[in-house]
ZAMISE-213751 format. One record per residue (C-alpha): residue number from 1; x, y, z; residue in one letter. Coordinates in steps of 0.02 Angstrom, whole numbers, padded with zeros to 5 digits. Example, Ala and Ser with C-alpha at 12.3 -4.5 7.8 and 13.67 -1.06 7.14 Angstrom:
SITE   num       xx       yy       zz   residu
SITE     1    00615   -00225    00390        A
SITE     2    00684   -00053    00357        S
This chain:
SITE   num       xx       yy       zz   residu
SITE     1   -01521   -02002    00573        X
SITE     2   -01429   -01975    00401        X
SITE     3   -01496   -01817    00365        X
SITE     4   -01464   -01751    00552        X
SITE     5   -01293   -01796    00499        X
SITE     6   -01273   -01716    00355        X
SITE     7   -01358   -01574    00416        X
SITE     8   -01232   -01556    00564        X
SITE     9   -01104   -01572    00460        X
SITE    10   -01168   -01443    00353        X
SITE    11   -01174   -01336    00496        X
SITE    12   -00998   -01360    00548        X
SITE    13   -00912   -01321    00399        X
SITE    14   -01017   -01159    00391        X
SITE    15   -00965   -01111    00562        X
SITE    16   -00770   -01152    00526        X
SITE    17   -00791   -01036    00359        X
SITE    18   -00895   -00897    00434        X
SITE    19   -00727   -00885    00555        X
SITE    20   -00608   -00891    00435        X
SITE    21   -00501   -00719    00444        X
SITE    22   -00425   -00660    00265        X
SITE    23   -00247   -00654    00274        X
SITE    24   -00124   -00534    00211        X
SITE    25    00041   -00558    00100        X
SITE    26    00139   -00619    00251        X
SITE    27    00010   -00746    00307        X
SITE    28   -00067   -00643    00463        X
SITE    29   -00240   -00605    00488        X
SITE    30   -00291   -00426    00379        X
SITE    31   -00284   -00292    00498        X
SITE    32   -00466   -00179    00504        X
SITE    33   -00420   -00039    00615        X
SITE    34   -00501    00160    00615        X
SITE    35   -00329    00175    00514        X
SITE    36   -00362    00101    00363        X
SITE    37   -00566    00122    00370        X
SITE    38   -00631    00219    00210        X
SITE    39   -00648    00397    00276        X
SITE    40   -00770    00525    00197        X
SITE    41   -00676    00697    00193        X
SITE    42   -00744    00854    00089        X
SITE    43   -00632    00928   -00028        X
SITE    44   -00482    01012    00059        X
SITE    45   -00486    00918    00223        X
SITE    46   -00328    00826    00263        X
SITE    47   -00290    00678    00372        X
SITE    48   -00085    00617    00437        X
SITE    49   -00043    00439    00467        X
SITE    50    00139    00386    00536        X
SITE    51    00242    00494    00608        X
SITE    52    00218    00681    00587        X
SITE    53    00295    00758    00441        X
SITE    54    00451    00885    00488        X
SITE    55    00475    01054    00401        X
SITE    56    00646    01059    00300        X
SITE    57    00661    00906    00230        X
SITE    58    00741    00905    00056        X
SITE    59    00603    00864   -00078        X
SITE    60    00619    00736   -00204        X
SITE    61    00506    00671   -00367        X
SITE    62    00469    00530   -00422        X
SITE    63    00543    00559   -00585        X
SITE    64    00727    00613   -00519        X
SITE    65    00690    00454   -00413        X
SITE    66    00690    00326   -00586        X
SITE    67    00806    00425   -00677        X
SITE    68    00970    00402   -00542        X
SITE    69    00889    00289   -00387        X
SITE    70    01072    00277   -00319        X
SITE    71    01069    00484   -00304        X
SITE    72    00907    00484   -00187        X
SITE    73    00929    00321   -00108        X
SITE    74    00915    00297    00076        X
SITE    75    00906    00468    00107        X
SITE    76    00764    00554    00200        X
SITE    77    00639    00642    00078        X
SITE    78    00491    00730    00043        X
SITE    79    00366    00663   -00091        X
SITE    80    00220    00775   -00129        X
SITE    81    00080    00705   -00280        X
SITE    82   -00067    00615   -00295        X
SITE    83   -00093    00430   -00230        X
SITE    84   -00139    00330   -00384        X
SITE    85   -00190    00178   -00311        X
SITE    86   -00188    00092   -00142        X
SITE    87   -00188   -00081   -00055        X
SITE    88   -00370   -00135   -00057        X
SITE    89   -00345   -00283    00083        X
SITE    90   -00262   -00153    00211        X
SITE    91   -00213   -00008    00171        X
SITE    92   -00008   -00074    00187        X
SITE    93    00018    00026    00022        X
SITE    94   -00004    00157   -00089        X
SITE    95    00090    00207   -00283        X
SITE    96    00112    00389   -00280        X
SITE    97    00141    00497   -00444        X
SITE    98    00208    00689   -00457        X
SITE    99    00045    00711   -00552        X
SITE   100   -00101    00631   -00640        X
SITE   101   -00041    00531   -00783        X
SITE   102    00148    00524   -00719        X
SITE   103    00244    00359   -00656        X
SITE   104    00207    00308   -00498        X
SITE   105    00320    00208   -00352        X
SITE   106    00267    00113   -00229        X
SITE   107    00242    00174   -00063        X
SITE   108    00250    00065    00093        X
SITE   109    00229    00096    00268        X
SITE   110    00368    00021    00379        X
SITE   111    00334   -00148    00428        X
SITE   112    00153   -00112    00412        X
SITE   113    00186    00029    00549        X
SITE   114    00036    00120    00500        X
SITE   115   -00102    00129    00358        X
SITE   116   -00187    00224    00255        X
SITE   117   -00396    00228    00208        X
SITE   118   -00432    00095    00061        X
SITE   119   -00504    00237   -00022        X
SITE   120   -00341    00351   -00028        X
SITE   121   -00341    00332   -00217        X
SITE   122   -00384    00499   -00294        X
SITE   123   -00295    00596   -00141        X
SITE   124   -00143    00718   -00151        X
SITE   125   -00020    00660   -00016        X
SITE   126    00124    00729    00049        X
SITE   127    00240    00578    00102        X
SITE   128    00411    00566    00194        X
SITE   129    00550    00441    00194        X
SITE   130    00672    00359    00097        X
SITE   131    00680    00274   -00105        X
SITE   132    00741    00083   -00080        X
SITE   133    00781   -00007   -00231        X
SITE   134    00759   -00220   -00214        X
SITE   135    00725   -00364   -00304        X
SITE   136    00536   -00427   -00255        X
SITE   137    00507   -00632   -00261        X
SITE   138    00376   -00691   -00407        X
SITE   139    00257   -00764   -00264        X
SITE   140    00268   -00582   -00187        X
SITE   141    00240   -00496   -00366        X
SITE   142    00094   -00609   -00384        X
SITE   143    00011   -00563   -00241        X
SITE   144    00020   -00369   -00241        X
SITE   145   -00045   -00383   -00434        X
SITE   146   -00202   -00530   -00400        X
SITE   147   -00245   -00466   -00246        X
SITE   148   -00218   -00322   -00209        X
SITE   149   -00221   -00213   -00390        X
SITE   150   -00016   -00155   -00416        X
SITE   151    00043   -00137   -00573        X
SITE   152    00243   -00168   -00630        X
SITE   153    00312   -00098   -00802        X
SITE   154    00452   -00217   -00792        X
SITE   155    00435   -00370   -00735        X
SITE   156    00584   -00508   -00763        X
SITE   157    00590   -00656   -00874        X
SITE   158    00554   -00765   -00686        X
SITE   159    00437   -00658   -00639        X
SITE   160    00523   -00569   -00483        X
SITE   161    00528   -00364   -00508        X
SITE   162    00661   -00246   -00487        X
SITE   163    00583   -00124   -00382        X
SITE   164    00615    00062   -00338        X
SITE   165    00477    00082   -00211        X
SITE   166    00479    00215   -00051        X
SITE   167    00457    00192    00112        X
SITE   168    00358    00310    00213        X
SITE   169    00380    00374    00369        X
SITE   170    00227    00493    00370        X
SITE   171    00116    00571    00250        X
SITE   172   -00025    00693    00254        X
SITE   173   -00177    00634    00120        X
SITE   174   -00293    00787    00071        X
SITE   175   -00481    00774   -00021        X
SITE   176   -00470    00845   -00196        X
């Protein structure tokens, strides 16, 4: 009877762990959609996520972007580069540079409005929307570096991170 016990426990805890969903930054379930799926494009082939990019829309770098983030702040731009890394849970994020080797910002995607493959990394993009600058919490800096790969320059003495990041609208990834 002891071991049918055990073994039932056994069984139970497997059951509650095999359910267990992963969770993202703000608690919720990770979201696995055709969105964020690792997509297998030959070089040159392009794919949009978000809303679709608009002709005549000012462009921006992310250089001008560090050097005076009041100038370009909150104002619709155009970012074109090459995604550097992404989120590897969902797809929430991206850091973009003009070009390989360059600084990169962090790109987000509304409130998780839309996603991009986990295997963006390695992609030009061609991203619009606006430069934010804020002040990220430790626990929030913490997360995006363990778990899901970011990397600050600056990080302050209590760990939070003054942040210049962009927030995309739409963007257009193409297959180098």
């Amino acid at each position: 009877m002891k071991k049918v016990i055990v073994l039932a426990s056994f069984v139970f805890a497997l059951g509650i762990s095999a359910t267990a969903q992963e969770m993202n930054s703000k608690g919720e379930p990770v979201v696995r959609s055709e969105q964020n799926k690792p997509v297998d494009l030959k070089a040159g082939e392009k794919i949009t996520r978000g809303v679709a990019l608009t002709k005549g829309v000012k462009k921006s770098s992310v250089e001008k972007a560090f050097k005076d983030p009041a100038k370009v702040a909150d104002k619709t731009v155009e970012l074109n580069g090459l995604v550097v890394r992404s989120c590897k849970k969902e797809g929430c994020w991206a850091e973009i540079a003009d070009k390989e080797g360059g600084k990169s910002v962090r790109v987000t995607f509304g409130d998780h409005a839309f996603f991009i493959p986990l295997n963006a990394a390695g992609m030009k993009v061609r991203a619009q929307g606006t430069f934010k600058t804020k002040v990220l919490p430790k626990e929030h800096v913490d997360h995006l570096i363990k778990d899901d790969g970011a990397k600050f320059d600056n990080i302050n003495p209590d760990g939070t991170v003054t942040e210049v990041s962009f927030d995309a609208t739409g963007v257009e990834l193409v297959k180098i």
